[in-house]
C-alpha positions in Angstrom: 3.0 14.6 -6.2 0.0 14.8 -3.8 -1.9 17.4 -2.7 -3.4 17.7 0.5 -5.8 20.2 1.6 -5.2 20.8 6.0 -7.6 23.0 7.2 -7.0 23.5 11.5 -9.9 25.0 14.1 -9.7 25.2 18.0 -12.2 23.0 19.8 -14.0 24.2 22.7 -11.6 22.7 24.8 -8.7 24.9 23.5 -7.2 22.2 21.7 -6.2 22.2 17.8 -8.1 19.6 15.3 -7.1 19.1 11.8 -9.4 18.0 9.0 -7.5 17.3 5.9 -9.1 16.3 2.2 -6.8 15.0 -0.7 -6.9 16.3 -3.9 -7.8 19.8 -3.5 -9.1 21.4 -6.7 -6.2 23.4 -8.4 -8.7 26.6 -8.6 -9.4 26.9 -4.9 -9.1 29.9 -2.9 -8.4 31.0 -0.1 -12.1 32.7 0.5 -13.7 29.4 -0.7 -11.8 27.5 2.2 -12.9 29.9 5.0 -16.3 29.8 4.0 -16.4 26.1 4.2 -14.3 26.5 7.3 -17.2 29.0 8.6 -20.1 26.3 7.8 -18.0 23.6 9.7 -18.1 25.6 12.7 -21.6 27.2 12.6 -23.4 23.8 11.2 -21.4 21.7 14.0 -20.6 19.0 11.8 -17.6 17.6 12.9 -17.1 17.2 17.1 -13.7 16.3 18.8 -13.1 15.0 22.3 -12.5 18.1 23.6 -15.9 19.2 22.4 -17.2 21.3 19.4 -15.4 23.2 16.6 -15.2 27.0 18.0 -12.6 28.8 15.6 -11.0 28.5 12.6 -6.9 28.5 13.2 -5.6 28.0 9.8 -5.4 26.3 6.9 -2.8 24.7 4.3 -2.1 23.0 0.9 -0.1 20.4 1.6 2.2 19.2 -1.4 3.9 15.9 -0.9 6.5 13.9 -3.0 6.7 10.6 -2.8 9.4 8.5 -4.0 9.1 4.7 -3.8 12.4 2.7 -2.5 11.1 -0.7 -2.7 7.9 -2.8 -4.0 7.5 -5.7 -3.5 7.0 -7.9 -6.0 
């Protein structure tokens, strides 16, 4: 199973923009995501094309099973 940390903001075109991070630490809470969230927006550090980070909209752990069907050999 993997895990997938989504965390979602509003540019300053009024557009969504996803960030997402495998392997989320197992102890992570919800307070230590919107603080990072926080920094993100208030340091800049990621831009879209509709401009810079404005808002936090949400954010998600993401768990995903995968089940192989076929490898080839």
């Amino acid at each position: 199973m993997a895990k997938v940390l989504r965390m979602s903001f509003k540019n300053e075109g009024g557009n969504t923009v996803s960030i997402s991070l495998d392997a989320p630490k197992e102890t992570l809470t919800a307070a230590e995501v919107e603080a990072a969230m926080d920094l993100v927006i208030t340091k800049n550090i990621f831009t879209s094309s509709g401009g810079n980070l404005v808002a936090k909209s949400d954010a998600k752990i993401i768990d995903t099973t995968v089940t192989d069907l076929y490898t080839p050999a």
